[in-house]
Each structure stands twice: as structure tokens, then as C-alpha cells.
C-alpha positions as CSV (number, residue, x, y, z in Angstrom):
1,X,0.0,0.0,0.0
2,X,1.9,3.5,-0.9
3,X,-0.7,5.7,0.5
4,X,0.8,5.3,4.3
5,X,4.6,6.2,3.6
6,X,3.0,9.4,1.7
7,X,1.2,10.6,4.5
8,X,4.2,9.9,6.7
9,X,5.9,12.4,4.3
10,X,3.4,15.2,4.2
11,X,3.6,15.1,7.8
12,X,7.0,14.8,8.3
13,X,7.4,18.0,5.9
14,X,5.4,20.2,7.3
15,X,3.2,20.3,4.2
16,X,-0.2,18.6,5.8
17,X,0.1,21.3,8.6
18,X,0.6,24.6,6.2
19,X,3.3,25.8,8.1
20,X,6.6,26.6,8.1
21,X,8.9,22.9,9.2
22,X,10.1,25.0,12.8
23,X,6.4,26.0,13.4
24,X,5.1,22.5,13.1
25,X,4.4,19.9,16.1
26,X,1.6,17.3,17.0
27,X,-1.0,20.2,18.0
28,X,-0.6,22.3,14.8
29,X,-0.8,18.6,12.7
30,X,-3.6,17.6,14.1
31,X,-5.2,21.1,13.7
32,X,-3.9,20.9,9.9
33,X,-5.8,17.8,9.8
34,X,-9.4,18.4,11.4
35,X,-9.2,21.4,9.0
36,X,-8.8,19.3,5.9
37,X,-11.2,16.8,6.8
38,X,-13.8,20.0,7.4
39,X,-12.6,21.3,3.8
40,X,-13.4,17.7,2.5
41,X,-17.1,18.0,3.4
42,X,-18.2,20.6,1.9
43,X,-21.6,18.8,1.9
44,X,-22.3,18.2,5.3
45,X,-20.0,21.3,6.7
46,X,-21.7,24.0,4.6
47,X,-20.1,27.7,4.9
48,X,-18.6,28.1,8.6
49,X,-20.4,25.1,10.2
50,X,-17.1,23.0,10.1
51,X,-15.8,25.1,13.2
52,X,-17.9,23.2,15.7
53,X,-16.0,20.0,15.1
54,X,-12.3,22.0,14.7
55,X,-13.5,23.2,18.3
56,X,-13.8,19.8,19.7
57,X,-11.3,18.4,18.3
58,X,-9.3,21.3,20.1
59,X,-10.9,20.8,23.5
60,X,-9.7,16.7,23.1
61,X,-6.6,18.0,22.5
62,X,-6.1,19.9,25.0
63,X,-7.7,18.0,27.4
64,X,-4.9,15.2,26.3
65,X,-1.8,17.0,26.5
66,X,-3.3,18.7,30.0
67,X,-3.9,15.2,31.2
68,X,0.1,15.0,31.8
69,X,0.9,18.4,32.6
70,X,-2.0,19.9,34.7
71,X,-1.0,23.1,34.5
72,X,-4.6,24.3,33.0
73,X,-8.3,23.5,33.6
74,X,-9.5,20.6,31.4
75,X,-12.8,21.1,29.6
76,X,-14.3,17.4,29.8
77,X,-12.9,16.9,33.4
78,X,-9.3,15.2,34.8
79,X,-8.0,12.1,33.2
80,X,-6.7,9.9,36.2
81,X,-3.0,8.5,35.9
82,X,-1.5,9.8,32.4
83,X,1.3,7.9,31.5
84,X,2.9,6.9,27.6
85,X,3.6,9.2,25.2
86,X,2.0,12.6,24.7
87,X,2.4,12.7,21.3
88,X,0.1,9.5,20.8
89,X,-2.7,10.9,23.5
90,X,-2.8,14.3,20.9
91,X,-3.6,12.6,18.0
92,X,-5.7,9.6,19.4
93,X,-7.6,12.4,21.0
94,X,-8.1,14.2,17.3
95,X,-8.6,10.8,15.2
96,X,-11.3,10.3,17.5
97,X,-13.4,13.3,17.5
98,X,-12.9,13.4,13.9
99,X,-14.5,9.9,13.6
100,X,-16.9,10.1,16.3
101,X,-18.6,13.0,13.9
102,X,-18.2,11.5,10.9
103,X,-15.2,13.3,9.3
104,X,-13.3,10.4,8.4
105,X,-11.5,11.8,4.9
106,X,-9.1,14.2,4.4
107,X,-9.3,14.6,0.9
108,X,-11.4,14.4,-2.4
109,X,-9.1,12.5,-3.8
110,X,-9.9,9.0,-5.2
111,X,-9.1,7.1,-3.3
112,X,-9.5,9.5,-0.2
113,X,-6.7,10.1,2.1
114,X,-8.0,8.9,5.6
115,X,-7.6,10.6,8.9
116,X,-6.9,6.3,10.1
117,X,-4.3,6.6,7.3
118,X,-2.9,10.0,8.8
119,X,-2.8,8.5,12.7
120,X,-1.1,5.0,11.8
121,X,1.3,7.1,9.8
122,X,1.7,9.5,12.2
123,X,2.2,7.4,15.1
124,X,4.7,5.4,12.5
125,X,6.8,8.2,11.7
126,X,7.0,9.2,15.6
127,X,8.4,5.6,16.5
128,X,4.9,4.9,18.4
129,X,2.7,1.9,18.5
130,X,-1.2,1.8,19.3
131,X,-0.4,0.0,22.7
132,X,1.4,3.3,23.8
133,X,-0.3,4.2,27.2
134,X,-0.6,7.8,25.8
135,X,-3.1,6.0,23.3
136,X,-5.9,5.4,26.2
137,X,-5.3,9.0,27.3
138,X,-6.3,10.6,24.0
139,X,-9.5,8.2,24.3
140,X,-10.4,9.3,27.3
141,X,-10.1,12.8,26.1
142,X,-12.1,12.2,23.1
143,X,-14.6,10.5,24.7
144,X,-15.6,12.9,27.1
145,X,-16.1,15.6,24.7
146,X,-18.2,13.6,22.0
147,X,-20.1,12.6,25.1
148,X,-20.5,16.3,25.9
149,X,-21.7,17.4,22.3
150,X,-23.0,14.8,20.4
151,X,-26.2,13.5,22.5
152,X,-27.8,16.7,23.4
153,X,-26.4,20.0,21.6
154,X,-28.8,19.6,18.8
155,X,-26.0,19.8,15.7
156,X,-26.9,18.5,12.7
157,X,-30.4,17.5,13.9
158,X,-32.6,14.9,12.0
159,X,-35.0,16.5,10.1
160,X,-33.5,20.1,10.5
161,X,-35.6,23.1,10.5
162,X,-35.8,24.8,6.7
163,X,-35.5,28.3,7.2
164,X,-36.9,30.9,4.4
165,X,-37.3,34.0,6.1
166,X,-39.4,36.8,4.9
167,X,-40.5,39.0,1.9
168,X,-41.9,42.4,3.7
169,X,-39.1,45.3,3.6
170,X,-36.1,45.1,5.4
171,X,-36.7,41.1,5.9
172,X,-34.7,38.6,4.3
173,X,-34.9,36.3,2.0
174,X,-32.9,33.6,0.3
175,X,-29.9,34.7,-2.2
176,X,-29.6,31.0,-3.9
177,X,-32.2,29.0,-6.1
178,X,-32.0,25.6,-7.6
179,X,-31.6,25.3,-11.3
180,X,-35.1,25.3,-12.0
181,X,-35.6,28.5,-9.5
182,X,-36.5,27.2,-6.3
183,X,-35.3,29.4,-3.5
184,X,-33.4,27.3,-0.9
185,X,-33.0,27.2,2.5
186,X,-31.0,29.1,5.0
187,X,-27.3,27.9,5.5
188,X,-26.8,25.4,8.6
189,X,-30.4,27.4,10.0
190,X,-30.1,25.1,13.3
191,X,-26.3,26.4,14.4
192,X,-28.6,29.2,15.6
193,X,-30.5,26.9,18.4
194,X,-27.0,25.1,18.8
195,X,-25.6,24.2,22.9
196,X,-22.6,26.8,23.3
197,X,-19.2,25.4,24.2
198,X,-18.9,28.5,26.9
199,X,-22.0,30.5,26.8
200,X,-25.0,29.9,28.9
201,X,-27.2,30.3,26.0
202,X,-27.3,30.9,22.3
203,X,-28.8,34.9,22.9
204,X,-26.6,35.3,25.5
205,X,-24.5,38.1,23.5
206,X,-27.2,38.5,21.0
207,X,-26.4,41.6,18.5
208,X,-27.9,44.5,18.7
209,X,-30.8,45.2,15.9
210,X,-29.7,46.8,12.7
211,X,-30.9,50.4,12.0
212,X,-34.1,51.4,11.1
213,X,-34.8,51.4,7.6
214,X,-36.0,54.9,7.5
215,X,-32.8,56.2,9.2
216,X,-30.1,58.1,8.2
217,X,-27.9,55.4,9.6
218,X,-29.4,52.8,7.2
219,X,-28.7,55.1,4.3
220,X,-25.3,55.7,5.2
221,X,-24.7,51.9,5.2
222,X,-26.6,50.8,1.9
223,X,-25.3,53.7,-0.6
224,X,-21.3,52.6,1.0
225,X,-22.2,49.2,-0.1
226,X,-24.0,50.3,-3.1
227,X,-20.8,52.2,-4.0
228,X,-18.0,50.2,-3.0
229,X,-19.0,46.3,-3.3
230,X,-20.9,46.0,-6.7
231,X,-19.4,43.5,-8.9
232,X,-19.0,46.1,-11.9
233,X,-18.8,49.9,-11.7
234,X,-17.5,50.1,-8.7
235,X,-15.9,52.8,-6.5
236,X,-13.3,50.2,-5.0
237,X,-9.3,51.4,-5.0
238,X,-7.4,48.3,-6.2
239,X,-6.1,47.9,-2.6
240,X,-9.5,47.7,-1.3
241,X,-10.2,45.2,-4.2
242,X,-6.7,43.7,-2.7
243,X,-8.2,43.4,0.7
244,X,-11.7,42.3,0.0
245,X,-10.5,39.3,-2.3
246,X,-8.2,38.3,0.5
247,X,-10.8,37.8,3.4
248,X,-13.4,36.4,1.0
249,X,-11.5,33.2,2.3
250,X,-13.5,31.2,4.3
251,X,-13.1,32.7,8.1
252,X,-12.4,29.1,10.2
253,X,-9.9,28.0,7.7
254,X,-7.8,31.5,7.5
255,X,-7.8,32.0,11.3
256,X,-6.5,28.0,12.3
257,X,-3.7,28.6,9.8
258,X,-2.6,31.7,10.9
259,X,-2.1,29.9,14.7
260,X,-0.4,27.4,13.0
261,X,1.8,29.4,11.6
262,X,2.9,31.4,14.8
263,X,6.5,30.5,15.7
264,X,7.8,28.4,18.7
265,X,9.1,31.3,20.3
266,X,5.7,32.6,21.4
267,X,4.7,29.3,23.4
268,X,6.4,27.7,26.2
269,X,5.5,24.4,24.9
270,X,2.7,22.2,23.3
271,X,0.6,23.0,25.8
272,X,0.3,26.4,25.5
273,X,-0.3,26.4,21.6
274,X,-3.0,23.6,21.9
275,X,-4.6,25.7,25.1
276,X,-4.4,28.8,22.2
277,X,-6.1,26.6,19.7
278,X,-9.1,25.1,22.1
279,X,-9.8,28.4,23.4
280,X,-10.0,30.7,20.0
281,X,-11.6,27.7,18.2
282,X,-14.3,27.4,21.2
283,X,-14.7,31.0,21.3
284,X,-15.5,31.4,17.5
285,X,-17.7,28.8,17.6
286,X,-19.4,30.5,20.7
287,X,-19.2,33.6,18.4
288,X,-20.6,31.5,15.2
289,X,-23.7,30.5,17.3
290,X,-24.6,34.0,18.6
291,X,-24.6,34.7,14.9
292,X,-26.8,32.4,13.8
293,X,-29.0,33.0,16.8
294,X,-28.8,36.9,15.6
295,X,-29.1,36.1,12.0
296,X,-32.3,34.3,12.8
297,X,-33.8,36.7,15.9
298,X,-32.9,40.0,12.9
299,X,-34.0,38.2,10.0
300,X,-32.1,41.4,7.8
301,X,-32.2,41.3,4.3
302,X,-28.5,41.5,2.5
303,X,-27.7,44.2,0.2
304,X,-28.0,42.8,-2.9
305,X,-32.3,42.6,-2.1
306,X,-32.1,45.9,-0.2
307,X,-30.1,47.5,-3.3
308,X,-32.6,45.5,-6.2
309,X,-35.5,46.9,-3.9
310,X,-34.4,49.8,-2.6
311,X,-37.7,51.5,-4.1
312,X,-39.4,49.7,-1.5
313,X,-37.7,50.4,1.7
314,X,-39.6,53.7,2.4
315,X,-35.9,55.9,2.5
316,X,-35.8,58.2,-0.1
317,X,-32.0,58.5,-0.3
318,X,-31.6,54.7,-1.1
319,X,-32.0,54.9,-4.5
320,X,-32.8,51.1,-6.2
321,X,-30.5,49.5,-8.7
322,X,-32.7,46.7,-10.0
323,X,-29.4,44.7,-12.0
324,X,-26.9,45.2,-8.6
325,X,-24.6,42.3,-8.0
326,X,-22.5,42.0,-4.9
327,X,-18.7,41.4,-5.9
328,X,-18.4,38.4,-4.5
329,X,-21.4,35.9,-4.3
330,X,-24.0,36.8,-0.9
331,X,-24.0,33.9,1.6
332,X,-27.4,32.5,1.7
333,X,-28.1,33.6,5.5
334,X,-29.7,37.1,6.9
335,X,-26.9,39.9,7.0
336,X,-26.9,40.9,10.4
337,X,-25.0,40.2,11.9
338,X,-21.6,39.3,10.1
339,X,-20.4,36.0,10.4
340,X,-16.9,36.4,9.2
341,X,-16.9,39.3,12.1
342,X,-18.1,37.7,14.7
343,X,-15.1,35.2,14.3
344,X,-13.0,38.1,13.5
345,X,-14.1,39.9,17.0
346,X,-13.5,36.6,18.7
347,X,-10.3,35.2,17.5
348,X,-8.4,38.8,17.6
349,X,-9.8,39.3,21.5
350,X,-9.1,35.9,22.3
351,X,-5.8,36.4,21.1
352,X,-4.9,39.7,22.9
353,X,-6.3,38.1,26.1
354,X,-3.5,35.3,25.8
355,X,-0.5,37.2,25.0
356,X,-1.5,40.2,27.2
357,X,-1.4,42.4,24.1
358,X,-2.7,43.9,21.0
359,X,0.5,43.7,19.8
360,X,0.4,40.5,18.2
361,X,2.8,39.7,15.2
362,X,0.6,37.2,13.1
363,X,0.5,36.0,9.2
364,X,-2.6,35.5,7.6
365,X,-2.7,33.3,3.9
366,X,-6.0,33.5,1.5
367,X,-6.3,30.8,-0.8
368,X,-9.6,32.8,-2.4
369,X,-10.1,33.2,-6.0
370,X,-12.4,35.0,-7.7
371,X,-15.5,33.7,-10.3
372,X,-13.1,35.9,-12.8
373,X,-9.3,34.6,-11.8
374,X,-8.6,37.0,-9.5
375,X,-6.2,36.3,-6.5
376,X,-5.6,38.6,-3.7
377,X,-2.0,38.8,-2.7
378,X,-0.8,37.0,0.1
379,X,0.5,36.2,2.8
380,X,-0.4,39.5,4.5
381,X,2.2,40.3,7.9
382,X,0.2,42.0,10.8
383,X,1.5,43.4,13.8
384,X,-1.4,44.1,15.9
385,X,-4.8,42.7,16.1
386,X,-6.8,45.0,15.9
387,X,-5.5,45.6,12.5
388,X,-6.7,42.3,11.1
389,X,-10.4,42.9,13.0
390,X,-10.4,46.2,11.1
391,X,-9.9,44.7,7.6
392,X,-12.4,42.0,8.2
393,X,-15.4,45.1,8.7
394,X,-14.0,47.0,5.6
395,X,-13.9,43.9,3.7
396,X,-17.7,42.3,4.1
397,X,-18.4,45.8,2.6
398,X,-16.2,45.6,-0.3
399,X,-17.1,42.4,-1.0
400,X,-20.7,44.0,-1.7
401,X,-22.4,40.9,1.2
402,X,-22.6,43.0,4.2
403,X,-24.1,46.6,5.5
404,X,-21.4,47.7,7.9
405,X,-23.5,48.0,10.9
406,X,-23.4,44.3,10.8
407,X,-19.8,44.6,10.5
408,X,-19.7,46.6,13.4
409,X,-22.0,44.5,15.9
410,X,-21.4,41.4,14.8
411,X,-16.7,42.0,15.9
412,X,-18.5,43.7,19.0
413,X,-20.3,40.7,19.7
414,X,-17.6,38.1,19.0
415,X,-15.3,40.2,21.7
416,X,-17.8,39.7,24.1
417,X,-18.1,36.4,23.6
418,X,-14.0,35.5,23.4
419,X,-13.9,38.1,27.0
420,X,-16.8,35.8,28.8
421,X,-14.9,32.2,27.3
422,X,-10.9,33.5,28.9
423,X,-12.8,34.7,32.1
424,X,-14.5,31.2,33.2
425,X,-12.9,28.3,31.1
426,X,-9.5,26.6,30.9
427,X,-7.8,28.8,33.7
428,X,-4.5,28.1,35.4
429,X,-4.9,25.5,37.9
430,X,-2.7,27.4,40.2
């Protein structure tokens, strides 16, 4: 079989992982991993709804490696007695989330690359075998946390709720149709009613509403978007073109590889990179269900309705532009609030809690390309957070998919929730 000694060289490489060789270790493989295996469903893990598992998979992990080093809260609860290898409990722990929710590929490939193809390599290429006492640690891990999610947070219920909003003014309604015209169904509706991995409840940091229709606020927003995010004529510098190709990318997989790209100097160990990893990832997917619960509480229509119907919206300075197309093509889920924001908020807070600082040095990749062959250029080099959370608001407008008020409430509401996650969950023990 050739498939195993391939994997054992994508890993060894550093290619599987994204990163740079010195970067790479059994948390930011395993992380590379999850991610591809989300990427490889683009069926069943529609738009951001792969996070969910990328979060557990995080939690197992660090669960695992705190197992032997106790230096941190554990989110499923203390595993007894941790002895083997480390190494084998981290990616035991991942194969078996990634499994126990179905994401057993890696690739689209035929025939697929398997994540059981990546752990017996892995483990191969580390000198480990499966009767490594590590092994029963990164069960236990894994267990705990399926156990915690899969029986009773309502993800991917059977029989999902279908979700096609409204038609009245200001109310949305879906942006995608079947090829004989049949509108379909909100994105992932039920992430909205999903259990939080921090948050008391889905509402809990609920967005504020978006303005009024007949405001001057709601003018301001839909002739920016009108201008600056059209997919011809429009008032967009090439460096704002620049920026809003680059975070068309899809949000979960742009923020994991910029963590894994992070050098060795900024963590003490493996245990501090995978306790970065479980809390961002929890905390955007914390941040990803507030959306959804906002999306669906709001029910706001996206600009390219408002802009097609703008005759309709009772403002008389929001002129209508019946032929408007947004640059790149509008999610099919309400606009407010923003998605991509929310785990923008999230993941930049998150990120300043753990480092103490703003001041973050961090390189974020795009792998977007446009419907037309455009590529933004990238890698982009940031040296403060905050810079990076900016970008994201200005470039759902660009992009022609979001109003910026969404922008604006849905990074304010992804900082509360990152704030309320570092305050109460995986603290120092001591």
C-alpha cells in the first residue's frame, strides 16, 4: 500500500500542517488535519459550520496534552494517571473526535486520504505503536467531549428546520435558487439553536438590531455598499479590491492557519499552543452560534435585495438598482449580523487576552479566488490585532455581502463572547 509512507511524508514535511517545518508539532498537525477533513465536506459542513468539530477536536486535545501536565483547567474533566507518550494521546484524541462526527476523509481525492491513514502514519513516523499508554489518554479525552456534544447540543439534527425568512421590507430572503428556481433554504439554520461550548445560551450576546430602515444610519450603510461592493462599476481602490479578495476566504480555515503558523518562540511548549487553539476555536464557535442566533432573531435582508428593492424600503435617499450584484457571491443567511466578524471579533480578542497584548505579530494566507481569476495577494504580515479585525469590517463591505452596521455589531459581539470564554474556562490551575 503507498498511500501510508505518503502521508508519513506530508507530515513529516510540514506540508499537511501549512506551516513553516520549525512552526510544526503534534497540535498544529492535528489542527492541519481536522481542518482538511472540514474542507473535505463541503456537503455536510456548509459555509462556517465545520468550526464546531475544529473546536472539539481542540478541546480533546487539549484535554490530552493537560492530562500530563495539569497546568490548565480541562474542559471534559481530569483524566486519572496519564502515563505513555504525549504525542500519541494528541492525536488519538483528534482521530477520534474526527471519527466520532463522521469526518473520516481528508481529501477528495480517489481514493480518499484517511484521517486512520494519517494516525497509523503519524504514530509510524513518531516511533509509536497503538499499545502506547498515551493511546488510552487521547481516548479518554475524546470521549468525554463527544459525550458532551453529540447527545444533546442539537448539531446536525434529523430533520432540520428549513429556514426561508421573509418577503416584507427590510426582511430577508434567500440569495440562492435551484436550477429550476427554487429558492433554498438558509445555510446550517439550526447552528442558531445550537448548545454553546462556553455560553449559557445561544442569545446570551445576542447583536444589537440593525438600523431602522427609515434612518439616516441605514442610508449611510446601503449607498457605502452600493458604491464600493458591486461587482462592476464600482468605487473600490485596487487595494480595497486587494483586501476584499483576501478575506473572502473562508473565516475558520484562514484564522487556524494563521495559529499554526505562529513561531515556537511565542509558546512555552505544546501545551500552550493547543490551550491557544481550544480556546480561539471554542470562542469562534461561541461567536458562530450568537450569529446564527442573531441572523435568525434580525431576519435582515443582505444588500444585494435591499439594493434591487431599494424602491421599497420607504428611504428616499436609497435609491434602487434593479441589476446590482455584490462582488463576491452573498452567503445564503440574513446579513446581520456578520459572520466572518463575529469570528474576527473573537479570535483577535481571544488572542490579545493570551498574549497580554494587542500587539500581536501574526501572518494571515488566502487561498480565495475570484469567479473571474482574480487572487488577492498573500501572505499579508500583521502586527497588531486589531489591525486584522479592522480589515475584516472593511472587507464584508467591499465584498458587496454586508451593510457595515453588521460589521460593526457582529466584531463587537464576537469580543464579548472571546472576553466571557478566557474569564471562566481553561484557567491556570494554580
Amino acid at each position: 500500500m503507498p498511500k501510508p509512507p505518503l502521508v508519513a511524508g506530508l507530515i513529516l514535511c510540514g506540508c499537511l500542517s501549512g506551516t513553516n517545518a520549525a512552526a510544526a508539532d503534534v497540535v498544529t498537525d492535528w489542527n492541519a488535519i481536522a481542518a482538511q477533513a472540514v474542507a473535505a465536506a463541503p456537503v455536510t459542513r456548509p459555509g462556517p459550520s465545520g468550526l464546531i468539530d475544529i473546536a472539539m477536536v481542540q478541546l480533546a486535545v487539549h484535554d490530552a496534552l493537560q492530562a500530563f501536565q495539569g497546568r490548565y483547567e480541562m474542559y471534559g474533566g481530569p483524566i486519572a494517571d496519564a502515563s505513555g507518550s504525549p504525542v500519541a494521546a494528541v492525536a488519538k484524541a483528534a482521530r477520534d473526535v474526527l471519527y466520532g462526527v463522521g469526518l473520516t476523509v481528508t481529501t477528495t481525492t480517489m481514493p480518499p486520504v484517511t484521517v486512520d491513514d494519517l494516525y497509523g502514519a503519524y504514530l509510524a513516523s513518531h516511533s509509536l505503536l497503538t499499545t502506547d499508554p498515551g493511546v488510552a489518554v487521547g481516548q479518554q479525552a475524546a470521549a468525554r467531549i463527544l459525550e458532551l456534544r453529540l447527545d444533546n447540543d442539537g448539531r446536525i439534527p434529523a430533520g432540520a428546520e428549513q429556514f426561508f425568512g421573509a418577503t416584507g421590507p427590510g426582511e430577508w430572503r434567500p440569495t440562492s435558487f435551484t436550477t429550476t428556481g427554487q429558492p433554498i433554504a438558509m445555510i446550517a439554520a439550526y447552528l442558531g439553536t445550537l448548545k454553546p461550548f462556553t455560553l449559557m445560551e445561544p442569545g446570551q450576546f445576542r447583536g444589537n438590531p440593525p438600523p431602522n430602515l427609515a434612518s439616516g444610519k441605514y442610508a449611510a450603510d446601503y449607498n457605502e455598499v452600493k458604491s464600493l461592493g458591486g461587482l462592476t462599476g464600482s468605487a473600490r481602490t485596487p487595494e480595497q479590491t486587494d483586501t476584499a479578495l483576501f478575506f473572502a476566504d473562508n473565516a475558520v480555515q484562514y484564522w487556524n492557519r494563521a495559529m499554526r503558523a505562529m513561531p515556537d518562540t511565542q509558546f512555552a511548549d505544546s501545551g500552550e499552543r493547543a490551550r491557544m487553539f481550544a480556546l480561539v476555536d471554542a470562542a469562534m464557535a461561541d461567536a458562530l452560534i450568537t450569529c446564527w442566533e442573531s441572523k435568525r432573531h434580525w431576519n435582515f435582508w443582505r444588500p444585494l435585495t435591499a439594493i434591487r428593492l431599494g424602491d421599497t424600503d420607504g428611504n428616499s435617499r436609497t435609491d434602487a438598482d434593479p441589476a446590482w450584484q455584490s462582488f463576491i457571491p452573498t452567503p445564503n443567511y440574513p446579513d446581520h449580523i456578520s459572520g466572518a466578524n463575529s469570528l474576527s471579533g473573537s479570535a483577535t480578542t481571544m488572542l490579545a487576552n493570551l498574549f497580554g497584548t494587542d500587539e500581536v505579530s501574526l501572518t494571515m494566507t488566502s487561498n480565495f479566488v475570484h469567479s473571474s481569476g482574480l487572487r488577492p495577494v498573500s501572505p499579508r504580515v500583521y502586527e497588531r490585532l486589531s489591525d486584522i479585525a479592522a480589515d475584516v469590517v472593511d472587507a464584508r463591505i467591499l465584498e458587496g455581502i454586508h451593510f457595515r452596521s453588521a460589521d460593526d455589531v457582529g466584531r463587537r459581539a464576537g469580543k464579548q463572547v472571546a472576553n466571557w470564554a478566557f474569564s471562566h474556562f481553561l484557567r491556570p490551575v494554580h
